[in-house]
Structures are given as C-alpha cells and as structure tokens.
C-alpha positions in Angstrom: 0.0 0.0 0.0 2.5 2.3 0.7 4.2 1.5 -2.7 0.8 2.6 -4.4 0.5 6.0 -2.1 3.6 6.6 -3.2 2.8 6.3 -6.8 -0.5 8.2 -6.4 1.4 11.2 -5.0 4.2 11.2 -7.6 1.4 11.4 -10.5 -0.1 14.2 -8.5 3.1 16.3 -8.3 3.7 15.4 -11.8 0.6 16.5 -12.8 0.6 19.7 -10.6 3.7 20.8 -12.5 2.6 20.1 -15.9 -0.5 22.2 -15.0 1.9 25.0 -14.0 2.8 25.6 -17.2 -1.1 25.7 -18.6 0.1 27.1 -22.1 2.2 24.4 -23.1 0.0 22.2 -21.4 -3.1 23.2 -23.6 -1.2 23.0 -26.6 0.1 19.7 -25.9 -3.3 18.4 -24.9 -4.7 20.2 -28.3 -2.0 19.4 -30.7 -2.4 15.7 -30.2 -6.2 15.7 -30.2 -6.1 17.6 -33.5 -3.0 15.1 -35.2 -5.4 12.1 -34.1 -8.8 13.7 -35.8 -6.6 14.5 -38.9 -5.7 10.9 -38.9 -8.5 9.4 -37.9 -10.5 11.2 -41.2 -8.0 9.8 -43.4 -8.6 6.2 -41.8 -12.7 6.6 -42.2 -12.6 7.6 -46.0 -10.0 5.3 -46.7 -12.4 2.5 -44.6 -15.5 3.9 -46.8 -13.7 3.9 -50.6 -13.1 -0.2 -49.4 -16.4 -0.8 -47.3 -17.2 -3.4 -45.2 -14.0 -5.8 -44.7 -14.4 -9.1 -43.0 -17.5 -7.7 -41.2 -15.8 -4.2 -40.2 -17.6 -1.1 -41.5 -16.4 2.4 -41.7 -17.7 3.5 -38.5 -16.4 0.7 -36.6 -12.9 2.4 -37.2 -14.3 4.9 -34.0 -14.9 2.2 -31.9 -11.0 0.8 -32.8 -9.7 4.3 -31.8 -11.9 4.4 -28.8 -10.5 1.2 -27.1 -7.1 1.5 -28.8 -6.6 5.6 -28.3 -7.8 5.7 -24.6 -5.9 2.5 -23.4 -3.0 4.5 -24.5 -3.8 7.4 -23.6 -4.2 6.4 -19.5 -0.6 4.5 -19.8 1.0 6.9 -21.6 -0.4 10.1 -19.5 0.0 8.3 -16.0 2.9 5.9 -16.4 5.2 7.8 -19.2 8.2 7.0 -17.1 8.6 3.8 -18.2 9.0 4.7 -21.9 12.2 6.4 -20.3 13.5 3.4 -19.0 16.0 2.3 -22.2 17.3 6.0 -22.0 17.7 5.9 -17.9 19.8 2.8 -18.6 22.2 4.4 -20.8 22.6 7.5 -19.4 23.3 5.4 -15.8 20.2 7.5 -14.3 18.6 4.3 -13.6 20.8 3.5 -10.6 19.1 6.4 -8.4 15.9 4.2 -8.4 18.1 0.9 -7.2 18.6 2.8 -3.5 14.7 3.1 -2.9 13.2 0.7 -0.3 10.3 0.9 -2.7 8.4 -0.8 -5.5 11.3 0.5 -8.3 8.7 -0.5 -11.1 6.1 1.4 -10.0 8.4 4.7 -8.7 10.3 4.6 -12.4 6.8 4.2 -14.3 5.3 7.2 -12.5 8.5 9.2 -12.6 6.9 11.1 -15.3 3.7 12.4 -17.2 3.0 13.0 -20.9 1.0 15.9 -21.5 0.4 15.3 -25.2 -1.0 11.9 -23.7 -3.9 13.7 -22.3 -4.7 14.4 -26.1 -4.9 11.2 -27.0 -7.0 10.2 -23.5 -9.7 13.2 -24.8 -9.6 11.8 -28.5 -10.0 7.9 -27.4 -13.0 9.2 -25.3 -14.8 11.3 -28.0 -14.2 8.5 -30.3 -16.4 5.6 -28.0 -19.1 8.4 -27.8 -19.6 8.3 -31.3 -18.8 4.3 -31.5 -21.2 3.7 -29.0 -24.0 6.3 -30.4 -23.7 5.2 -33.5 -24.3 1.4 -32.5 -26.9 1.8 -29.8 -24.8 0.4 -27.2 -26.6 -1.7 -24.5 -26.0 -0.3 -20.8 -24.2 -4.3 -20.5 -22.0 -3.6 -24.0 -20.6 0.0 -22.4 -20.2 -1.6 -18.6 -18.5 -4.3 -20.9 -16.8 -1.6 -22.7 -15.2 0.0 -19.3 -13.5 -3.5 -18.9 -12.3 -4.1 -22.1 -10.9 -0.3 -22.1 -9.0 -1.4 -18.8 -8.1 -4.5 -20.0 -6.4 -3.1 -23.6 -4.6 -0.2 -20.9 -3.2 -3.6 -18.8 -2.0 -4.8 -21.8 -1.0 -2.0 -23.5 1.4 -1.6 -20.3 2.6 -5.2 -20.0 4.1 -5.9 -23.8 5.5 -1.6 -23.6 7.1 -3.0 -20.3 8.5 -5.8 -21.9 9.6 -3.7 -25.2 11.8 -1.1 -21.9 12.8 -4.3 -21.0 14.6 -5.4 -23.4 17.4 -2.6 -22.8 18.8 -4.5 -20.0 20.5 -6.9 -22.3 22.1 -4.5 -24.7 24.5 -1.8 -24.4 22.8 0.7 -25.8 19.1 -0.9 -26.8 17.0 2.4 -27.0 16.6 1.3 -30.8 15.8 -2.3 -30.1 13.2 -1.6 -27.5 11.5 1.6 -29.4 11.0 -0.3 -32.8 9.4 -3.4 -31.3 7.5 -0.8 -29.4 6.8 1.2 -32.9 5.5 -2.3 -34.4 3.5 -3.2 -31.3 1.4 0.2 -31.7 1.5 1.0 -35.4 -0.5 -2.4 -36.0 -2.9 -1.6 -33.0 -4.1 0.8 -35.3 -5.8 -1.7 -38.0 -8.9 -2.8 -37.4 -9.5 -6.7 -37.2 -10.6 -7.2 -40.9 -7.2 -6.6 -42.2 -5.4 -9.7 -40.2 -6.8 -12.7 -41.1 -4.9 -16.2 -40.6 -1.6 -16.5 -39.4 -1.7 -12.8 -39.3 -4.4 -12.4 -37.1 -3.1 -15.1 -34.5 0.3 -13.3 -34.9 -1.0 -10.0 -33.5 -3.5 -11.6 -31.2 -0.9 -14.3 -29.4 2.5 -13.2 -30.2 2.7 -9.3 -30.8 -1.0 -8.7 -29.1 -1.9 -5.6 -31.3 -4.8 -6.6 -31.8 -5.9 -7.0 -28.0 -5.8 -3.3 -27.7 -9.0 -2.0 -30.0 -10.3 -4.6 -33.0 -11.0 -7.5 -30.3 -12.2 -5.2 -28.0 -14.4 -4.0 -30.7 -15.4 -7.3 -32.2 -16.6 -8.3 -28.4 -18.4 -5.6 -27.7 -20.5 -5.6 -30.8 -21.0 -9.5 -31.1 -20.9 -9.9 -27.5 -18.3 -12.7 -27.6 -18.4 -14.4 -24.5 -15.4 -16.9 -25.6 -13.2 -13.9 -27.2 -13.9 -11.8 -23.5 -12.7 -15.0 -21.7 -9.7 -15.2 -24.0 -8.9 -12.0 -23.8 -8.8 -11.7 -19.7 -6.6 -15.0 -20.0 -3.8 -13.3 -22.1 -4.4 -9.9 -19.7 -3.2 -11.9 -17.2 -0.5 -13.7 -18.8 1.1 -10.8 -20.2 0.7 -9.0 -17.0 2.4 -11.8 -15.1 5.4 -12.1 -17.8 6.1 -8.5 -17.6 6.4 -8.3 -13.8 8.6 -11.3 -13.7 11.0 -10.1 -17.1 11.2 -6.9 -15.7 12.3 -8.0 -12.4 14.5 -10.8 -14.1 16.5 -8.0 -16.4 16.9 -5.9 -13.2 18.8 -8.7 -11.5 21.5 -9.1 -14.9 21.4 -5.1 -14.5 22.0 -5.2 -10.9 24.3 -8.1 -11.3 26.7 -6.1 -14.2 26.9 -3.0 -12.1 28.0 -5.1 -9.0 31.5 -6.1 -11.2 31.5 -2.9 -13.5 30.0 -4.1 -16.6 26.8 -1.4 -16.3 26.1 0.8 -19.2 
C-alpha cells in the first residue's frame, strides 16, 4: 500500500507541475487531439472507398480508436516514465531508483507524465461516444466496454514493459526496445478485418496488437463471450510475464553494475 500512495502522489506532483505551465499544457493536450482527428479522417474515408471488410464497416474504425486511443492514452499520461526506462539505462540514471526501499517499477513508471498523452485520453473518449452512439450500445455492451478499455490499458502496459525491457541486455538498446515498441502500436491501429490467418493469430498471441482495440471491438459488438474470456486470459499472462522479465532484467542489471560491466 505504501508503494501505491507513493505512486499516487508522484502522479499528483507530476501533474501539478505540468499544469503550472497551462500554455504548453493546452497545446500539448490540443495538438495531439487535432494530429489524431486528422488521422483518424484519413482512416474513415479510406475505410468507406473499401467498405465493409471481413464484417468491419467504416464507423467501426471509432470504436478501434476508442479502445485503442484511450488505453494509450491512460498509460502513456499516468505511467510515461517507463518509456524512459531504455534512456535511464544508458545514461546510468537508472541506478538512483536501485537505492529506494520501494516498489522501483512502480516509482520509475510514475517518474513522469506525458502531456500530449492527455490528447490522446480526450480523442479515445470522443471517439467511443460516437462508436457507441452510433451502434446503440446496451448499458451491459458499455459496462463491458469499461472492462475491455482497462483490460487493452493492462496490456498495452505489459508488452510496452516488456519492449523497456529489453534494454537490459544491450549496451545501448533504446533502438531495439522503441522499434518493437513502434510495431506493437502502429499495427494496433488496424482494425481486425485486415489480419486474417496466421496474421491475425500473430498480432493476437505473439505481438498482441490486436488486443488493444479490434477484439475489443469485435466483443463488444457481437458480445463474444469466448473472445472476453480469451482475452482476460492473455491480460493476465502478459501482465504476469512483464512483472517477472522486468524483475529478471533488473537482476542481470544489478548483477553487471556489482562487477562494473553497467552501461
């Protein structure tokens, strides 16, 4: 508990100082709300010249950013400090956080906030309005919805923790981490119709993409009960691999600094 407090009052004073520079704050906040719309347009026209795919329609692609956007959005916004771990490691910044008593995952992911984040959090929102407007969704499809938008953030969290991770192992793996990270997201943002096959159990079991907004999507709208089942299975799994890679690459870290072989 005290770990969490801890945590809770680090985002707090992160925020508070963000919010002291409201200007830049705004503009963050705006910026990213308006590259996401601009975006998003090109994704809906390009989704109507092709029309339904696989069962996806056009409007489906709000639902994809709803899930996808928001789940991103509360990670990246709350928890940006983890990005940072690859470039903590090779500046040697990341030894400060080996003398706290403290949970050192949870006091380096909440090190920082990303204000352009928030942009993304506002967009992701606006985006399930319309999703779930547009579909005449049940009060049990957007109570459904809440989970599935807290799963995709769990797993969103887990395989980006993984991605950091990965930095341990190399001398300088800020590359490494950042384009598996790159691939992870960039296919989140395809709706399920595109992945069919071994592609679709690819970014569903492997790289899990597609956990973040299509399956989300494709549960909420068919009400899936064996997909919603599947999906909490693999929340858990990759929550429980990233806690215990994280923890195992700290060791080697940990371990290399003790004889002077730290980056």
């Amino acid at each position: 508990m005290g770990s969490v407090k801890l945590a809770l009052l680090n985002i707090k004073k992160n925020f508070r100082n963000e919010k002291e520079l409201k200007s830049s704050f705004i503009i963050s906040v705006v910026g990213m709300a308006i590259n996401n719309i601009a975006f998003l347009i090109l994704w809906y026209y390009f989704g109507k010249t092709i029309g339904e795919l696989n069962g996806w329609k056009p409007m489906d692609i709000f639902g994809l950013y709803g899930f996808g956007t928001t789940s991103y959005g509360i990670v990246a916004s709350l928890f940006s400090g983890m990005f940072d771990i690859p470039n903590y490691i090779s500046s040697g910044n990341f030894d400060k956080y080996l003398l706290t008593p403290k949970n050192i995952l949870l006091k380096v992911s909440t090190s920082k906030i990303s204000t352009s984040a928030f942009g993304d959090l506002l967009f992701g929102v606006v985006c399930f309005i319309i999703f779930a407007f547009w579909n005449k969704l049940t009060l049990i499809q957007l109570l459904l919805s809440i989970l599935l938008i807290i799963i995709a953030s769990i797993i969103f969290y887990s395989f980006s923790l993984i991605c950091m991770s990965i930095s341990f192992y190399l001398m300088d793996g800020h590359n490494v981490s950042q384009g598996l990270y790159g691939m992870f997201l960039s296919n989140s943002l395809y709706h399920g119709g595109a992945f069919t096959g071994l592609l679709r159990v690819i970014f569903t079991f492997v790289m899990p993409s597609l956990l973040l907004g299509a399956i989300p999507v494709e549960i909420v709208k068919n009400l899936s009960i064996s997909n919603l089942i599947m999906i909490i299975l693999l929340t858990i799994f990759w929550f429980i691999l990233s806690i215990m890679f994280f923890y195992k690459s700290l060791k080697k870290y940990e371990s290399n600094n003790l004889f002077g072989f730290g980056s």
